[in-house]
TORPA-4810 file (N, C-alpha, C, O; in nm, 3 decimals):
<nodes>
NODE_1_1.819_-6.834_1.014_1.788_-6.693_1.003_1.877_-6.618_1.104_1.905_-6.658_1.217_X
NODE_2_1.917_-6.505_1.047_2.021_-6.457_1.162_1.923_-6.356_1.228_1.808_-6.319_1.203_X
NODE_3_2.039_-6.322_1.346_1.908_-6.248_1.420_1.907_-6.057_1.392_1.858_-5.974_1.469_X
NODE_4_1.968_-6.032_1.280_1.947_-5.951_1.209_1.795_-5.945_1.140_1.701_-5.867_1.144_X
NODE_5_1.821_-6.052_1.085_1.709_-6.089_1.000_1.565_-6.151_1.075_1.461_-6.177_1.014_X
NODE_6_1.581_-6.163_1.182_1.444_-6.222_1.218_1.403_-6.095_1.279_1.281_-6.077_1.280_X
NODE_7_1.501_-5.970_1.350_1.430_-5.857_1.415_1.337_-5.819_1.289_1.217_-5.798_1.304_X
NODE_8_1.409_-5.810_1.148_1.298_-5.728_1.007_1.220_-5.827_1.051_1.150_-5.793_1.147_X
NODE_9_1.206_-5.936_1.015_1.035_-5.999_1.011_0.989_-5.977_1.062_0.878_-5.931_1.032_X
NODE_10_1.044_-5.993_1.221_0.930_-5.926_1.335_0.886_-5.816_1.311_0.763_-5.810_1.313_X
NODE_11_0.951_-5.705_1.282_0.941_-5.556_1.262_0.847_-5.538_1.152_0.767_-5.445_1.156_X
NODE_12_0.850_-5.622_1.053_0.780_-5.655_0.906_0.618_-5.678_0.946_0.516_-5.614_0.921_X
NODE_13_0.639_-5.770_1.003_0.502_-5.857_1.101_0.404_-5.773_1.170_0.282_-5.769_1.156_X
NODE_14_0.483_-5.705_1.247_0.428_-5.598_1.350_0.345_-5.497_1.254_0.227_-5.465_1.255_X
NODE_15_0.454_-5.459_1.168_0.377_-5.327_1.116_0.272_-5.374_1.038_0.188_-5.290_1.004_X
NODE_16_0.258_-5.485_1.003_0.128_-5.567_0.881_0.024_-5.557_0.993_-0.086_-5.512_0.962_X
NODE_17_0.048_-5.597_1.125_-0.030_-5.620_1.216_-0.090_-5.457_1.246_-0.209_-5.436_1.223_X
NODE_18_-0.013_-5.356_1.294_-0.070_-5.228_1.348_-0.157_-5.183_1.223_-0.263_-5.123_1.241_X
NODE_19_-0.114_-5.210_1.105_-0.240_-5.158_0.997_-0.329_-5.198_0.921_-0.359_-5.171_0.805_X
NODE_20_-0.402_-5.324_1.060_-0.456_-5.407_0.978_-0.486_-5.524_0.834_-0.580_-5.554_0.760_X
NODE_21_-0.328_-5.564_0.854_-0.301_-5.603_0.772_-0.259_-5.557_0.580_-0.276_-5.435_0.568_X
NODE_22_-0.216_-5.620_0.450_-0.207_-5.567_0.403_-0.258_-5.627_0.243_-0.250_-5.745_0.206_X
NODE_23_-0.298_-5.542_0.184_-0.386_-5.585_0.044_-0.308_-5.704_-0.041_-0.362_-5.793_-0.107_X
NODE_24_-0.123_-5.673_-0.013_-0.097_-5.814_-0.087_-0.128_-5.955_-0.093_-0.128_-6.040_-0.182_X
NODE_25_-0.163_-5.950_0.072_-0.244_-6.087_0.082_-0.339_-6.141_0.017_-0.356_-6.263_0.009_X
NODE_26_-0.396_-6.070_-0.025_-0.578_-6.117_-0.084_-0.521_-6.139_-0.244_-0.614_-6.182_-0.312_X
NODE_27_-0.407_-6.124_-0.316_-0.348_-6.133_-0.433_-0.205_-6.189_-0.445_-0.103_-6.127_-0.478_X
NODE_28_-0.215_-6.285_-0.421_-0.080_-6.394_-0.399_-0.017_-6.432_-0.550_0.101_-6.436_-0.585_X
NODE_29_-0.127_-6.455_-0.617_-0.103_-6.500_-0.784_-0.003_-6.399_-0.832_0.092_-6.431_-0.903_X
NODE_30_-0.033_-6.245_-0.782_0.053_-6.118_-0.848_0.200_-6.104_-0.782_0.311_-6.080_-0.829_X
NODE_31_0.160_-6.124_-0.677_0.284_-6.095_-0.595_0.411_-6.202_-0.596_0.529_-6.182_-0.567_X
NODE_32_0.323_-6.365_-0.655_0.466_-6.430_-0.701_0.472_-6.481_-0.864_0.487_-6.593_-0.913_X
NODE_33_0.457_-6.374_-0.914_0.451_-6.438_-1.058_0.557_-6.542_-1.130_0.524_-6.611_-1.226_X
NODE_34_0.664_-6.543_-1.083_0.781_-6.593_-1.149_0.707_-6.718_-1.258_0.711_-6.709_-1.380_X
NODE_35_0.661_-6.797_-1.205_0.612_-6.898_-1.224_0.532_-6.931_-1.413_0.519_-7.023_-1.493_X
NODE_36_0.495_-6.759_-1.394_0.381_-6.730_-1.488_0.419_-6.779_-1.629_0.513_-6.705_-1.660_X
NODE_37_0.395_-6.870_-1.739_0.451_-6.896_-1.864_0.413_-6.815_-1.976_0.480_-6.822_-2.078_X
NODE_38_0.297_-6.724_-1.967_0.303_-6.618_-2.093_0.346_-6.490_-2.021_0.299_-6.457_-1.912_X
NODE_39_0.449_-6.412_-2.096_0.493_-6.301_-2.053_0.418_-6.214_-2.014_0.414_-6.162_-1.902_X
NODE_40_0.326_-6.185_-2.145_0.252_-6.077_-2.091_0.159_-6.061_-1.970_0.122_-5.968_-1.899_X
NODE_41_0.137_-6.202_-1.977_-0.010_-6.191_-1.841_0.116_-6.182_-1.724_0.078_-6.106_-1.635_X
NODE_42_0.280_-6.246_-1.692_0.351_-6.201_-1.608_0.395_-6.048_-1.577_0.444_-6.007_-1.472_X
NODE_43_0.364_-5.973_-1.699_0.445_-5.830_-1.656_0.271_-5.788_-1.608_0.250_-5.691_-1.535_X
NODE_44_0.190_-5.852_-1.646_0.049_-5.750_-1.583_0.042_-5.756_-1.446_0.021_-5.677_-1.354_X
NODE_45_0.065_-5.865_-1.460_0.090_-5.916_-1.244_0.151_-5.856_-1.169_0.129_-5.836_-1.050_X
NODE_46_0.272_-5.806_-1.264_0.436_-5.762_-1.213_0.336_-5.592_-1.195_0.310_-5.552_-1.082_X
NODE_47_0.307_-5.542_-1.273_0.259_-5.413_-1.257_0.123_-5.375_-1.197_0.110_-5.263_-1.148_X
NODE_48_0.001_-5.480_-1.198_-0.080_-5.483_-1.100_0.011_-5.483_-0.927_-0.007_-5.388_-0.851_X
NODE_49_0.086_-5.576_-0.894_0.173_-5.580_-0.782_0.227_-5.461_-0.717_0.202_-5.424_-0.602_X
NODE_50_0.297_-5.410_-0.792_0.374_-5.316_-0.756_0.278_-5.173_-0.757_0.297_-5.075_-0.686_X
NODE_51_0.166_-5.189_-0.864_0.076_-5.051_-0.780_-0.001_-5.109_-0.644_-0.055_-5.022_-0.576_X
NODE_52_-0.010_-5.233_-0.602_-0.067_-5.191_-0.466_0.017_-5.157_-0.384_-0.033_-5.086_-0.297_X
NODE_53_0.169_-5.183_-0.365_0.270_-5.149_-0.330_0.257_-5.062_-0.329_0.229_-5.026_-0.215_X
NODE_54_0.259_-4.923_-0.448_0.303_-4.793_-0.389_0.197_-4.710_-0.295_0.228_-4.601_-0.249_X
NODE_55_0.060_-4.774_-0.268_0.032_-4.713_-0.108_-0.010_-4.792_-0.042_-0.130_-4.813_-0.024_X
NODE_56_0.119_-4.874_0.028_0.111_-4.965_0.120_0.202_-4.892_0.235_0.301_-4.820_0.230_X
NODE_57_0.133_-4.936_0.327_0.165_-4.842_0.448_0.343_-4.930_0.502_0.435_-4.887_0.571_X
NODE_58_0.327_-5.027_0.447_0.458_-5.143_0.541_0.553_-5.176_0.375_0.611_-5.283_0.361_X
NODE_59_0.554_-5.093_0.288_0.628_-5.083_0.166_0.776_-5.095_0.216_0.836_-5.200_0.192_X
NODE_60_0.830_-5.008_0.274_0.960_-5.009_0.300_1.017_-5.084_0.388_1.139_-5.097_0.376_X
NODE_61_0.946_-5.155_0.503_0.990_-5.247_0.619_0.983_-5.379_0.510_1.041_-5.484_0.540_X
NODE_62_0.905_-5.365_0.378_0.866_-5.501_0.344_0.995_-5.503_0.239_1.067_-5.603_0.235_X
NODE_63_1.020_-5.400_0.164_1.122_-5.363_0.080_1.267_-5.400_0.145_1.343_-5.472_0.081_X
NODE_64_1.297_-5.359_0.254_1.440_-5.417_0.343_1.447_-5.545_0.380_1.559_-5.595_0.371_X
NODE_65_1.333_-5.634_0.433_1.298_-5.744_0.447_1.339_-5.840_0.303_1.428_-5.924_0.317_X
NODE_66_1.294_-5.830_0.212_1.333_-5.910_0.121_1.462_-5.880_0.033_1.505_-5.976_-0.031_X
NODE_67_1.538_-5.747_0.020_1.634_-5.729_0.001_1.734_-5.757_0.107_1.846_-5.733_0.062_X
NODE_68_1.737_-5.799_0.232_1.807_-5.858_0.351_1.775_-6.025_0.337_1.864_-6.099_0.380_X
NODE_69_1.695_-6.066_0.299_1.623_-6.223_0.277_1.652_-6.306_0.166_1.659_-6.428_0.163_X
NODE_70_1.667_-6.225_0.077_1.672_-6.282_-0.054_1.521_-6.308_-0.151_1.514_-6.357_-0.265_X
NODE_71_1.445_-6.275_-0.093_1.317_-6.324_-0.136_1.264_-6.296_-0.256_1.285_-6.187_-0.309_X
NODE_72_1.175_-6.408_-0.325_1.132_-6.417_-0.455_1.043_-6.347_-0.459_1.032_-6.281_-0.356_X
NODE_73_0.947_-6.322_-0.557_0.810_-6.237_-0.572_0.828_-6.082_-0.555_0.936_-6.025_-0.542_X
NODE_74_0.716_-6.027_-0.555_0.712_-5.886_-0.542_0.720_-5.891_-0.384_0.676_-5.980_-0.312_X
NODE_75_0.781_-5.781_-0.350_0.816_-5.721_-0.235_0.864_-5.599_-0.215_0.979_-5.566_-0.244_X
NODE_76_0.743_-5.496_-0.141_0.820_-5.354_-0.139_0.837_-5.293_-0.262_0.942_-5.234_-0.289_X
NODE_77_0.756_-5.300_-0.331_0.736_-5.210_-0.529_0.901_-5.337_-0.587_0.965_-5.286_-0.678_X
NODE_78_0.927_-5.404_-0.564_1.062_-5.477_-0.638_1.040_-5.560_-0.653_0.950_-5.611_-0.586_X
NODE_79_1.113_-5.641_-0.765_1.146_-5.813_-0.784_1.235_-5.826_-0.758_1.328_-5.753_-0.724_X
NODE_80_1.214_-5.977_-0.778_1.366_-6.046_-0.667_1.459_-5.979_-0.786_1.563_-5.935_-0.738_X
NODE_81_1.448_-5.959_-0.931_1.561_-5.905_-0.975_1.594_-5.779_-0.987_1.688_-5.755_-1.063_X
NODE_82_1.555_-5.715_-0.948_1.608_-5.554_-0.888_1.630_-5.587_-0.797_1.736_-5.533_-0.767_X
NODE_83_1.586_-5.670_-0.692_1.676_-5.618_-0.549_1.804_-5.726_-0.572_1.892_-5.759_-0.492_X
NODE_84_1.787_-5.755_-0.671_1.926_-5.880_-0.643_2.030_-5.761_-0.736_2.143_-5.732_-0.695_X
NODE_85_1.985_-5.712_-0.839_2.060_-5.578_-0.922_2.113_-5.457_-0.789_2.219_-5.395_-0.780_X
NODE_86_2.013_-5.458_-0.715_2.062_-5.361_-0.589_2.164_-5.418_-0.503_2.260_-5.358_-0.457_X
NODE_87_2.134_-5.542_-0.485_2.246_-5.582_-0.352_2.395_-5.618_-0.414_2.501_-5.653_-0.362_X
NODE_88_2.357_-5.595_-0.539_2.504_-5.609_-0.613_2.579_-5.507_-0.654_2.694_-5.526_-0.693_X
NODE_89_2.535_-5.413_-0.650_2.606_-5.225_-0.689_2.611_-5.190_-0.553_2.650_-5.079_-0.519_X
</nodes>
């Protein structure tokens, strides 16, 4: 991990921590769907996910974090394939 990348986690970490943590936790199944083999129950996940995302207080520290990381699952209202569509334009 470079130390670019470990200040976001920390920074990531911290802010999960000052606001009592954050609702994605308690819903892990949504947040990494890739896995999922019928589509549809995957895009419900994909869109259950991403609305707890949009009022999550650590959205954007979590959003730079995995677009700097590479990371799979929902992260920050995105999938790994939008932010991989982003880090490529």
């Amino acid at each position: 991990m470079t130390r670019q990348l470990e200040r976001k986690y920390i920074e990531l970490q911290h802010a999960i921590t000052e606001n009592g943590g954050v609702q994605c936790s308690q819903l892990p199944e949504c947040f990494f769907p890739e896995d999922e083999p019928d589509v549809y129950l995957r895009k419900k996940l994909i869109a259950v996910a991403k609305e707890v995302c949009n009022d999550c207080p650590v959205r954007l520290r979590c959003f730079d974090y995995a677009l700097s990381a590479g990371m799979v699952g929902i992260w920050g209202g995105t999938t790994a394939e939008e932010r991989s569509k982003l880090r490529s334009s």
